[in-house]
PDB file with SEQRES, HELIX, SHEET and CRYST1 records, atoms N, CA, C and O in Angstrom:
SEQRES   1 A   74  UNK UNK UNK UNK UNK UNK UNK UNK UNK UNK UNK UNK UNK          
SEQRES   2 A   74  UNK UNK UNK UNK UNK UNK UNK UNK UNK UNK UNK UNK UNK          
SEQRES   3 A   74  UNK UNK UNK UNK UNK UNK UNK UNK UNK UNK UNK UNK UNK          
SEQRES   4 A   74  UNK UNK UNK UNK UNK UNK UNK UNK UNK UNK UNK UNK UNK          
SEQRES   5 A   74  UNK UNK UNK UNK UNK UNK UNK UNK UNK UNK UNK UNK UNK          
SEQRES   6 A   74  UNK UNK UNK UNK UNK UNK UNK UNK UNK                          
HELIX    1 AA1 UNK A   33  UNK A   47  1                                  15    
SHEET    1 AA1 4 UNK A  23  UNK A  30  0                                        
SHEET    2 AA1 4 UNK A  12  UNK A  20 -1                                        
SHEET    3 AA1 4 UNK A  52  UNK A  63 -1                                        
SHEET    4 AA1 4 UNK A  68  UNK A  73 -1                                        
CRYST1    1.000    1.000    1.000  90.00  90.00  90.00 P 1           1          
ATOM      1  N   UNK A   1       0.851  -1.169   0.000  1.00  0.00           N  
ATOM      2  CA  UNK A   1       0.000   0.000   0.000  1.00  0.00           C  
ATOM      3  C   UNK A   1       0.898   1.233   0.000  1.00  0.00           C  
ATOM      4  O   UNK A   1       1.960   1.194   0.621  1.00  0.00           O  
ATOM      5  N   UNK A   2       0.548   2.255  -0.622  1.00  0.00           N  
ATOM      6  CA  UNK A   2       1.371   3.702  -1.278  1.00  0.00           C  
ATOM      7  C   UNK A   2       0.565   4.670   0.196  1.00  0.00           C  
ATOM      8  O   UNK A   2      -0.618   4.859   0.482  1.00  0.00           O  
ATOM      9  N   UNK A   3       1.905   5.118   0.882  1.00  0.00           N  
ATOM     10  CA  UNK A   3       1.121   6.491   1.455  1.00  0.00           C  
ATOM     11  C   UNK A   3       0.931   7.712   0.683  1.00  0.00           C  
ATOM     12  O   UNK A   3       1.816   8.235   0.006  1.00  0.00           O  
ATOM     13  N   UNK A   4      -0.570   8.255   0.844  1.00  0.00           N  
ATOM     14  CA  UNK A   4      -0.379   9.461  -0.188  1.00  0.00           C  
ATOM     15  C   UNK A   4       0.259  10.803  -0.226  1.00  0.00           C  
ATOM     16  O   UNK A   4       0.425  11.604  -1.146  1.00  0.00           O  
ATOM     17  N   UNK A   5       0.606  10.821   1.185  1.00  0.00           N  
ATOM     18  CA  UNK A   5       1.506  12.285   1.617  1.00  0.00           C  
ATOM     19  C   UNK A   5       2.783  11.517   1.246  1.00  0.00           C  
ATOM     20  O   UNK A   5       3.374  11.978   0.270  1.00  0.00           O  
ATOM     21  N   UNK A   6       3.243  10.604   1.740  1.00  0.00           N  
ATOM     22  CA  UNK A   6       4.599  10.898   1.419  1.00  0.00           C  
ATOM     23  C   UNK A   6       4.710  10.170   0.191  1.00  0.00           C  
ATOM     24  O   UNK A   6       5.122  10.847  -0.751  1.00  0.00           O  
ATOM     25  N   UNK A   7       4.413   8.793  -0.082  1.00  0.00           N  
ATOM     26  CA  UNK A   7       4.858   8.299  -1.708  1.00  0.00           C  
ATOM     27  C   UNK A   7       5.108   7.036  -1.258  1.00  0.00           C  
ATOM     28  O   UNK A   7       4.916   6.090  -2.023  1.00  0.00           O  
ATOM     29  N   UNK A   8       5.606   6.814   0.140  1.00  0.00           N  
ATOM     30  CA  UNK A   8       6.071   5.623   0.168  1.00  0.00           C  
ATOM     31  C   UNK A   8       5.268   4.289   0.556  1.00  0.00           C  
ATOM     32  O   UNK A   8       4.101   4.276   0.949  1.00  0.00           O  
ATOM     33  N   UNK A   9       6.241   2.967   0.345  1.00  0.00           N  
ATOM     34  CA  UNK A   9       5.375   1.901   0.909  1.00  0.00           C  
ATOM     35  C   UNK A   9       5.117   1.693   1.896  1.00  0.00           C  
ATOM     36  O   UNK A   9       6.176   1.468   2.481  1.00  0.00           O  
ATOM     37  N   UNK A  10       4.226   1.597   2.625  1.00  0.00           N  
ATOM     38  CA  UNK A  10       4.124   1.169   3.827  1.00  0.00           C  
ATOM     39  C   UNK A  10       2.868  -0.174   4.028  1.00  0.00           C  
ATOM     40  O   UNK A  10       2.123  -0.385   3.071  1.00  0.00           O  
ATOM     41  N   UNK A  11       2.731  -0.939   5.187  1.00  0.00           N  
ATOM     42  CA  UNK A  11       2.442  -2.313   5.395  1.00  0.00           C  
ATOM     43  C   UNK A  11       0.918  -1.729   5.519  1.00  0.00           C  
ATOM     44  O   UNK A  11       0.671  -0.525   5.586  1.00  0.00           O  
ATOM     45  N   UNK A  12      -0.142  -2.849   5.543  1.00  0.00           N  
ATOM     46  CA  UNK A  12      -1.247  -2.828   6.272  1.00  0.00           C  
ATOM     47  C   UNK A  12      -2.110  -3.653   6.821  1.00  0.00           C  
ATOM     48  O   UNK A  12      -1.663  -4.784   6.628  1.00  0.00           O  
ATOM     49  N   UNK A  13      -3.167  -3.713   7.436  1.00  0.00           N  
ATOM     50  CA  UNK A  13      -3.436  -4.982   8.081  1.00  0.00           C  
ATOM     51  C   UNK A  13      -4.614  -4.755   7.252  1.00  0.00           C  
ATOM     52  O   UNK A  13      -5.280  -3.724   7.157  1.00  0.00           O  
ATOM     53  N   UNK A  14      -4.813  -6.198   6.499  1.00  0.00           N  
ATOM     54  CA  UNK A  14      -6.485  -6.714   6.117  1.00  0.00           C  
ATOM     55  C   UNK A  14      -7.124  -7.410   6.913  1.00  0.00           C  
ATOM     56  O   UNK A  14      -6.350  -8.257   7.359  1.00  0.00           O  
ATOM     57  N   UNK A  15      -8.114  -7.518   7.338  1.00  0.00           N  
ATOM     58  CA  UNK A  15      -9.378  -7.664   8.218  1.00  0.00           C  
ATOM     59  C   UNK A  15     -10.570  -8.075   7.111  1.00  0.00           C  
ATOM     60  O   UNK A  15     -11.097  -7.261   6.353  1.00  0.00           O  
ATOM     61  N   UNK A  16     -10.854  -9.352   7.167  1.00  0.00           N  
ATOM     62  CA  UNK A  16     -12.167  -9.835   6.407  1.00  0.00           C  
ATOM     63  C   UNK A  16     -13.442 -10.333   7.824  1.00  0.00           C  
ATOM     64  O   UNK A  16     -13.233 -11.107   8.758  1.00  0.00           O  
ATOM     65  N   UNK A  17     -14.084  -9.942   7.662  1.00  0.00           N  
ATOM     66  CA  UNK A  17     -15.364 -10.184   8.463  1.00  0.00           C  
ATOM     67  C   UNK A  17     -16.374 -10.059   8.440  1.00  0.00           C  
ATOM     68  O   UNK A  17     -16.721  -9.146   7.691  1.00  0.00           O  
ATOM     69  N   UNK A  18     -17.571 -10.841   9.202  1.00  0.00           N  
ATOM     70  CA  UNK A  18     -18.881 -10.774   8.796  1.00  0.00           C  
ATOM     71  C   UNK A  18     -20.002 -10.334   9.780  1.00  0.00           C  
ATOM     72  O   UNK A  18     -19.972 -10.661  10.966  1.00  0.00           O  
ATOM     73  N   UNK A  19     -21.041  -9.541   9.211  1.00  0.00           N  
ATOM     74  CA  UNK A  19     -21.855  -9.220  10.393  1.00  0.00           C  
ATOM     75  C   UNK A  19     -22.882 -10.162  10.474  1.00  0.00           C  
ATOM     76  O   UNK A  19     -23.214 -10.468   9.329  1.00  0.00           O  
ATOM     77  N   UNK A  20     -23.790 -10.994  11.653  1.00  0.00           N  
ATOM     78  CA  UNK A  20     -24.305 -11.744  11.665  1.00  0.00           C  
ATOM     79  C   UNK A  20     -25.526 -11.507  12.586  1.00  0.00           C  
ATOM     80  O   UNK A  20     -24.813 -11.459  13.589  1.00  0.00           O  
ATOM     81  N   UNK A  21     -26.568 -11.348  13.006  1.00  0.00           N  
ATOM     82  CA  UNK A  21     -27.509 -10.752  13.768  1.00  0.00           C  
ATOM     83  C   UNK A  21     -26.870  -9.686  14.643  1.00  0.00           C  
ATOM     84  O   UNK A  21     -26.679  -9.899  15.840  1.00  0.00           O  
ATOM     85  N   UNK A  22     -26.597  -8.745  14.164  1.00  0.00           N  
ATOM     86  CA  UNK A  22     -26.153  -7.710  14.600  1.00  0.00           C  
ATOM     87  C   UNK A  22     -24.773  -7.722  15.420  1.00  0.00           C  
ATOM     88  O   UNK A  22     -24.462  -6.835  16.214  1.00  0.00           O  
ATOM     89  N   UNK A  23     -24.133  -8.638  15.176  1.00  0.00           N  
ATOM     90  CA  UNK A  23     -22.642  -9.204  15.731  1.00  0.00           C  
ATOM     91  C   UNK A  23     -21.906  -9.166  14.882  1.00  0.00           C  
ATOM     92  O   UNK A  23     -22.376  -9.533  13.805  1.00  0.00           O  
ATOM     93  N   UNK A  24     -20.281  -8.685  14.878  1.00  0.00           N  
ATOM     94  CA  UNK A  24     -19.564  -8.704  14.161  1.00  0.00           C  
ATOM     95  C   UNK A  24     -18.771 -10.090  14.381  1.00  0.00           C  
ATOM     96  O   UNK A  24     -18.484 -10.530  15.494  1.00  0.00           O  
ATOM     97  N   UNK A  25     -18.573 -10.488  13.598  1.00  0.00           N  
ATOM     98  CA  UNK A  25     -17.281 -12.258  13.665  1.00  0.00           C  
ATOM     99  C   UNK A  25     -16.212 -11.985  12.578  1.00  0.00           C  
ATOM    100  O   UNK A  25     -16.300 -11.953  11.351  1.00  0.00           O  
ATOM    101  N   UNK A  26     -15.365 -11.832  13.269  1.00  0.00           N  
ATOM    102  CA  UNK A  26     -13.600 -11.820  12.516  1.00  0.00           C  
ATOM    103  C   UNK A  26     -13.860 -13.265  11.515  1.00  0.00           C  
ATOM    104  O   UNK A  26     -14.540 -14.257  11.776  1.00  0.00           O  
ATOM    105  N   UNK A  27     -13.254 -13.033  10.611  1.00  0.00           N  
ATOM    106  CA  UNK A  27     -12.785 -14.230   9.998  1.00  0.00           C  
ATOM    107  C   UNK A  27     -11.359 -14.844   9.791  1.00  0.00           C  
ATOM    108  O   UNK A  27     -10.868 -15.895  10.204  1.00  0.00           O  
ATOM    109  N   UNK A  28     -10.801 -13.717   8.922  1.00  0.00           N  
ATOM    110  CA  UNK A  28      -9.564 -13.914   8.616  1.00  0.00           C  
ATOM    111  C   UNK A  28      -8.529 -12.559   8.936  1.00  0.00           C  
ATOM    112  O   UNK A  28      -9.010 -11.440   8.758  1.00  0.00           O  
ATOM    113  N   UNK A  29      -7.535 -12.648   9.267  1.00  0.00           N  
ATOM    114  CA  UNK A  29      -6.589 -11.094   8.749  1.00  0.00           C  
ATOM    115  C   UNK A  29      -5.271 -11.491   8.384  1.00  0.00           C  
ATOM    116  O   UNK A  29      -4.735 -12.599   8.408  1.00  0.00           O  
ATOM    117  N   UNK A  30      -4.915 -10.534   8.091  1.00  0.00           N  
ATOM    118  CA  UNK A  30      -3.330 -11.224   7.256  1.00  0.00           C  
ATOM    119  C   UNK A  30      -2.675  -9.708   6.557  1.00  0.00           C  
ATOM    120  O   UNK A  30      -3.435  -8.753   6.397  1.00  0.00           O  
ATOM    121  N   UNK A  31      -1.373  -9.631   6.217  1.00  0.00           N  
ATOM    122  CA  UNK A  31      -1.232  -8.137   5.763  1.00  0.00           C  
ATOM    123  C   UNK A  31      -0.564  -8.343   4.375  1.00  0.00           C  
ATOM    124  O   UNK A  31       0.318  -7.547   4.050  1.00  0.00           O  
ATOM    125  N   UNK A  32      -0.938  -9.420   3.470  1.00  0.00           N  
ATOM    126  CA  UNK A  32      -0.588  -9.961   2.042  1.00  0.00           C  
ATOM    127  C   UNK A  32      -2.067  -9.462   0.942  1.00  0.00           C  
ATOM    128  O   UNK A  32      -2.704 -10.391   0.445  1.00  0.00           O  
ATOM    129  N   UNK A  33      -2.278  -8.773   0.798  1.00  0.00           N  
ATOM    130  CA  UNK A  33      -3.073  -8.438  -0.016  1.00  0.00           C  
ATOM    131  C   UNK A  33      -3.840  -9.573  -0.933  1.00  0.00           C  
ATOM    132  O   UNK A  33      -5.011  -9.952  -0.922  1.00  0.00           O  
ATOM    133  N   UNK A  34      -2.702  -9.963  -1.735  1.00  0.00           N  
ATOM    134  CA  UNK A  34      -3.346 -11.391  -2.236  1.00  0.00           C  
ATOM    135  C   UNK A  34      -3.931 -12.334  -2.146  1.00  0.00           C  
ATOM    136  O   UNK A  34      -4.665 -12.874  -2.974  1.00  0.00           O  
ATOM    137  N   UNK A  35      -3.501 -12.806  -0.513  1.00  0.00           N  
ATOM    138  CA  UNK A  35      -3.687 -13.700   0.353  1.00  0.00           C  
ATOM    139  C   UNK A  35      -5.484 -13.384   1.171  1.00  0.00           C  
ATOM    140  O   UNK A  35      -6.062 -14.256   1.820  1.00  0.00           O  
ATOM    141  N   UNK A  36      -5.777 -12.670   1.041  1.00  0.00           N  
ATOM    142  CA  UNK A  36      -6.701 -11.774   1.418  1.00  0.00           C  
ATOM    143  C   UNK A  36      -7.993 -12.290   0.694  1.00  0.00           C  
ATOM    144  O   UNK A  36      -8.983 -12.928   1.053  1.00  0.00           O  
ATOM    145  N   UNK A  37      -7.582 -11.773  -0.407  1.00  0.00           N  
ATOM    146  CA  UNK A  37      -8.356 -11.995  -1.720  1.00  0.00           C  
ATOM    147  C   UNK A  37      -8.573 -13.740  -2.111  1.00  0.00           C  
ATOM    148  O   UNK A  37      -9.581 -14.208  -2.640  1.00  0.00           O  
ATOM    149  N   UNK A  38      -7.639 -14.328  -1.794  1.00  0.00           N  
ATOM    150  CA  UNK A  38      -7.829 -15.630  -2.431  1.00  0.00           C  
ATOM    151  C   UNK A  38      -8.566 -16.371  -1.097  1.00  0.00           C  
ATOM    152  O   UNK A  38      -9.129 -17.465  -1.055  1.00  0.00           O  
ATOM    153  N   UNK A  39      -8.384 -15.514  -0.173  1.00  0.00           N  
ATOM    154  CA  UNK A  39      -9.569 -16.140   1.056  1.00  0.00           C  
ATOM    155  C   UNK A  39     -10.494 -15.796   0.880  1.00  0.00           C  
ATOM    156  O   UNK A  39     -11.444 -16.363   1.419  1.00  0.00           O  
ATOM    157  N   UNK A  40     -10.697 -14.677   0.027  1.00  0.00           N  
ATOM    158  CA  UNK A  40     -12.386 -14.247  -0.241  1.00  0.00           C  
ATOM    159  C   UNK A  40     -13.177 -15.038  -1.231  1.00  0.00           C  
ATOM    160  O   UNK A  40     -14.313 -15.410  -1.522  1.00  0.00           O  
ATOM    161  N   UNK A  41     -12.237 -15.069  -1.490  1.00  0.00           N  
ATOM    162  CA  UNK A  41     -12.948 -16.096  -3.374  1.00  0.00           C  
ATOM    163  C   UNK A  41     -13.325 -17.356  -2.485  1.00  0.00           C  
ATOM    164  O   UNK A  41     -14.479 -17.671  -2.192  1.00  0.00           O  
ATOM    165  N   UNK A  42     -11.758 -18.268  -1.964  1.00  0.00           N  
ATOM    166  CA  UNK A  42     -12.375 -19.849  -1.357  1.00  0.00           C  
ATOM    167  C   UNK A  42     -13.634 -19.266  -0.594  1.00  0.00           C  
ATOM    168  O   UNK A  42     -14.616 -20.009  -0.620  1.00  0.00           O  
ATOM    169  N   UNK A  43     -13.775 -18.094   0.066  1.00  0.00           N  
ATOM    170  CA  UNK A  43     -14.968 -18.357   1.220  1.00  0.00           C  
ATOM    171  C   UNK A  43     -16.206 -18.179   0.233  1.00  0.00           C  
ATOM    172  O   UNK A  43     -17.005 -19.101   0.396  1.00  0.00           O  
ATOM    173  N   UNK A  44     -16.583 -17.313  -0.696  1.00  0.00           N  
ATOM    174  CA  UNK A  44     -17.298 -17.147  -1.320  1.00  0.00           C  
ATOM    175  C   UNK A  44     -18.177 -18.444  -2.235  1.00  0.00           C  
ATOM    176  O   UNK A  44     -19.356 -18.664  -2.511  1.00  0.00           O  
ATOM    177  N   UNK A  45     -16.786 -19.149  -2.514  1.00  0.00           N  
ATOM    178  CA  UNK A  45     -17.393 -20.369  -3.262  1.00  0.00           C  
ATOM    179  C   UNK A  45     -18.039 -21.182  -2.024  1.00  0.00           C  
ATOM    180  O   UNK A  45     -19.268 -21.260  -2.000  1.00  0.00           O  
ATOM    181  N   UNK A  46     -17.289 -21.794  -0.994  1.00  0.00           N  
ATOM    182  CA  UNK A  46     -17.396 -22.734  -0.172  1.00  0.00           C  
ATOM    183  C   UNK A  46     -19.237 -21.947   0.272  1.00  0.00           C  
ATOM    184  O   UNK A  46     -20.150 -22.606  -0.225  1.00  0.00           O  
ATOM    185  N   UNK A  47     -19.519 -21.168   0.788  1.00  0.00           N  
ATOM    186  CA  UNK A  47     -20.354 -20.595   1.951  1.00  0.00           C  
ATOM    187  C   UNK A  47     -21.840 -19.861   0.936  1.00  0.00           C  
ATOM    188  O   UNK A  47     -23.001 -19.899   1.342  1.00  0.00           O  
ATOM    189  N   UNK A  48     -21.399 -19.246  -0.397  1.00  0.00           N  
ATOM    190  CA  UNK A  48     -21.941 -18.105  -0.733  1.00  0.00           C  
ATOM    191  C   UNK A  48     -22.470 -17.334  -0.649  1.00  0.00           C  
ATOM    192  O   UNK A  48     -23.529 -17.159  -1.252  1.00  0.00           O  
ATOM    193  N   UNK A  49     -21.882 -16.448   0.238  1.00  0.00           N  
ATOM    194  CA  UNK A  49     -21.520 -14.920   0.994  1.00  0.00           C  
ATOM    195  C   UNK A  49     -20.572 -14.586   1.025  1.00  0.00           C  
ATOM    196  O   UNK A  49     -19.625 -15.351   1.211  1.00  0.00           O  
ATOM    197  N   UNK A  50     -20.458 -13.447   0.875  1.00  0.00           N  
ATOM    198  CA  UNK A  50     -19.687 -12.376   0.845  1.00  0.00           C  
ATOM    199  C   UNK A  50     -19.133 -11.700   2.338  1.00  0.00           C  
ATOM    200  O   UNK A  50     -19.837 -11.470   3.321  1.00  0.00           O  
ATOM    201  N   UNK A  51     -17.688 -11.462   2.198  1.00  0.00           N  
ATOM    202  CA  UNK A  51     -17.571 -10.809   3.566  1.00  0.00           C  
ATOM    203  C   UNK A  51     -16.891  -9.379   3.909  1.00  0.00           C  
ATOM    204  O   UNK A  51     -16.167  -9.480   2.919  1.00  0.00           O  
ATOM    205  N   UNK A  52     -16.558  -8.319   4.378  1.00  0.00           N  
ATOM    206  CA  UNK A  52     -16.536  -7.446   4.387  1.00  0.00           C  
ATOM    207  C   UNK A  52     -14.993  -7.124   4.544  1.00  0.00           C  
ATOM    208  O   UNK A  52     -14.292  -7.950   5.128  1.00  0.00           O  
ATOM    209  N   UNK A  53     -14.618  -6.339   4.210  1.00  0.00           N  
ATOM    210  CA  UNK A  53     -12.757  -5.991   4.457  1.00  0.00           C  
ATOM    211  C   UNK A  53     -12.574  -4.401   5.053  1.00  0.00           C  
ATOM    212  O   UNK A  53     -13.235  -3.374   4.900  1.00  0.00           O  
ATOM    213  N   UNK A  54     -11.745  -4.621   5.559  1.00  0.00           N  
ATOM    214  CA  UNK A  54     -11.404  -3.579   6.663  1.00  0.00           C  
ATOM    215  C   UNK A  54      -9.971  -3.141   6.184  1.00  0.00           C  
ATOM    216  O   UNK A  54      -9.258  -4.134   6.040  1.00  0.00           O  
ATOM    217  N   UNK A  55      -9.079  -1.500   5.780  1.00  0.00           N  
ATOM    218  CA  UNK A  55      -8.161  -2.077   6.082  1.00  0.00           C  
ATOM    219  C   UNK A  55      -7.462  -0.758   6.830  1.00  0.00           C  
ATOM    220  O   UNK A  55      -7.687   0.451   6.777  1.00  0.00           O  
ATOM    221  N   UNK A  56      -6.434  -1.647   7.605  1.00  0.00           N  
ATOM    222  CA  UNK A  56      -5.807  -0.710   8.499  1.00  0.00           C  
ATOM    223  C   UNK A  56      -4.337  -0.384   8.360  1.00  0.00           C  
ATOM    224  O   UNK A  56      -3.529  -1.113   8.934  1.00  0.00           O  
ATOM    225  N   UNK A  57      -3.891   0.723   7.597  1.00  0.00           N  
ATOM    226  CA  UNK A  57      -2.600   1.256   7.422  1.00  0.00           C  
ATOM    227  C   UNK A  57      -1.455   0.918   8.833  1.00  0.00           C  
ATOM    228  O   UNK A  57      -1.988   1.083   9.931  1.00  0.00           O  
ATOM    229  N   UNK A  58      -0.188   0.536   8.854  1.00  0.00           N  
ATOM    230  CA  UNK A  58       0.565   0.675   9.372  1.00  0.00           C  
ATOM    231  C   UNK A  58       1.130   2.075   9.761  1.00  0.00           C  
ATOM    232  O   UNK A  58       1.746   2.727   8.918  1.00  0.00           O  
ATOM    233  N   UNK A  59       0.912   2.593  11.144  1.00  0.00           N  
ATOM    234  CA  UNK A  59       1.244   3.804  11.856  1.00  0.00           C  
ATOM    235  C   UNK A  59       2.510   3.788  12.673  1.00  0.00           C  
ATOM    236  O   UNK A  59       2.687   2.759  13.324  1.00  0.00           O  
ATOM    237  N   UNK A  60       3.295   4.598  12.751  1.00  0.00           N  
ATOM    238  CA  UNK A  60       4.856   4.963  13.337  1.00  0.00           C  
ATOM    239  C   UNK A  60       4.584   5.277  14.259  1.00  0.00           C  
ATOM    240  O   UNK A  60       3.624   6.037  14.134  1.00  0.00           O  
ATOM    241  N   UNK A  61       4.924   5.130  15.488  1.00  0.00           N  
ATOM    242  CA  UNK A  61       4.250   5.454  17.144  1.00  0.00           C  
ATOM    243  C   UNK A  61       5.937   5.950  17.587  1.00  0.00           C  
ATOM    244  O   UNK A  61       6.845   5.131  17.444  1.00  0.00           O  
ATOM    245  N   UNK A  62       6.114   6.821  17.922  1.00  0.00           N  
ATOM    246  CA  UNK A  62       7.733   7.129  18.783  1.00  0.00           C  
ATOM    247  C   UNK A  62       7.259   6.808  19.896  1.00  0.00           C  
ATOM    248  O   UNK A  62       6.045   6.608  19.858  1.00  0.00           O  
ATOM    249  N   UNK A  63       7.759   6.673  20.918  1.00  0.00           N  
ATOM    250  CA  UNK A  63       8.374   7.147  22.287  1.00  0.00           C  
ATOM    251  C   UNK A  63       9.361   7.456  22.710  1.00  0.00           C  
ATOM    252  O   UNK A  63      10.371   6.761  22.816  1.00  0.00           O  
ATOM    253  N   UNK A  64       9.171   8.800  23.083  1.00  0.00           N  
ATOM    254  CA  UNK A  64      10.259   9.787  23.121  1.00  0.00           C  
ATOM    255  C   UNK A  64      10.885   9.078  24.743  1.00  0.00           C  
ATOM    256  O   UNK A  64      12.096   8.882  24.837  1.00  0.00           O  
ATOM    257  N   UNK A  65      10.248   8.845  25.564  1.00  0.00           N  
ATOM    258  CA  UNK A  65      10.959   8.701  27.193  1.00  0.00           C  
ATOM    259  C   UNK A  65      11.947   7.217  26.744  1.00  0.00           C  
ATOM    260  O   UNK A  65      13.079   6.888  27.096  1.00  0.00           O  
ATOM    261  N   UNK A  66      11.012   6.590  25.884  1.00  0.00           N  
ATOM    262  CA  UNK A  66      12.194   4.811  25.705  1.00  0.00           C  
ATOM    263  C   UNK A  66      12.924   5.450  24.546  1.00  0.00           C  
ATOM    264  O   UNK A  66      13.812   4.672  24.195  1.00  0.00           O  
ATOM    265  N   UNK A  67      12.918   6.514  23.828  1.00  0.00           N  
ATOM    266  CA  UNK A  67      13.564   6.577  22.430  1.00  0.00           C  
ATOM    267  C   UNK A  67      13.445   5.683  21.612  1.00  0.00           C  
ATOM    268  O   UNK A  67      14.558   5.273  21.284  1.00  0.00           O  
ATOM    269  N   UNK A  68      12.538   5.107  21.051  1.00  0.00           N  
ATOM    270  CA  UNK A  68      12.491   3.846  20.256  1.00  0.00           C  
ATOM    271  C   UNK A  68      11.015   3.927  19.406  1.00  0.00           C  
ATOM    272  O   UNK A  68      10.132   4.516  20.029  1.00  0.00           O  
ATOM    273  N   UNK A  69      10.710   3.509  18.318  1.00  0.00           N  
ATOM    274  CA  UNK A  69       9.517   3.667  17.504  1.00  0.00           C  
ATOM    275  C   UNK A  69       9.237   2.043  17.693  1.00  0.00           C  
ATOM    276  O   UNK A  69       9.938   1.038  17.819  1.00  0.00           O  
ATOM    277  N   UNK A  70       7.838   2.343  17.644  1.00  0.00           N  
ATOM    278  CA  UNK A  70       6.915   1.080  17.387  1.00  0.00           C  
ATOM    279  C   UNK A  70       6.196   1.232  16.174  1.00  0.00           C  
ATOM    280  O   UNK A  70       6.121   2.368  15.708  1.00  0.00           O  
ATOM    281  N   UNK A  71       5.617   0.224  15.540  1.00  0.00           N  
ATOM    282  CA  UNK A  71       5.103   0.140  14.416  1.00  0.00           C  
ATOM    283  C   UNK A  71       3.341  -0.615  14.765  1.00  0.00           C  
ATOM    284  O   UNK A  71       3.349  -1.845  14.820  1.00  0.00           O  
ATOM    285  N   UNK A  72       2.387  -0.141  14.913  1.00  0.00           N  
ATOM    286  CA  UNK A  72       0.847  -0.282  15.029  1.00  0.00           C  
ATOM    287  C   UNK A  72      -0.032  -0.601  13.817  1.00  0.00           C  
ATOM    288  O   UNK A  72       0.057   0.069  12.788  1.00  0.00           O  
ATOM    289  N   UNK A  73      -0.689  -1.396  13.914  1.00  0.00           N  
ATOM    290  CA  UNK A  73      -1.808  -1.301  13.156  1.00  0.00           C  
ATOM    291  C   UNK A  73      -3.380  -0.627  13.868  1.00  0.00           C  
ATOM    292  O   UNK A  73      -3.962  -0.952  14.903  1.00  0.00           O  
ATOM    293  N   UNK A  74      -3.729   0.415  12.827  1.00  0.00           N  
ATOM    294  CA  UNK A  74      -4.961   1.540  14.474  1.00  0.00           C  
ATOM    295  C   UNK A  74      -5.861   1.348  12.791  1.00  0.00           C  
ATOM    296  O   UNK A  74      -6.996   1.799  12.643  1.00  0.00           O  
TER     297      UNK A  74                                                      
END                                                                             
């Protein structure tokens, strides 16, 4: 995935899931794009339904008191 301010690559987390009487149920996540997709298709054939994707950019977190960056998915 391309950030649009700066240009560069950065990671992200995919999230496939389904809502079910008013409940959300995780299915799958994974941060391969492809991999994502080819779980949507098997689930689609196997089940036929469709499930919903979420996705969540990889964020740079500092902490200045440890000096050290963490890397989040928010």
């Amino acid at each position: 995935m391309l950030d649009i301010k700066t240009g560069e690559k950065i990671e992200a987390l995919y999230k496939m899931f389904q809502i079910k009487g008013g409940k959300r149920i995780e299915k799958f996540q994974t941060t391969d794009m492809k991999r994502a997709l080819n779980f949507h298709k098997w689930y689609v054939n196997r089940y036929k339904e469709g499930l919903l994707m979420e996705i969540f950019p990889q964020k740079k977190v500092y902490d200045w008191k440890e000096k050290k960056v963490e890397y989040t998915f928010e």
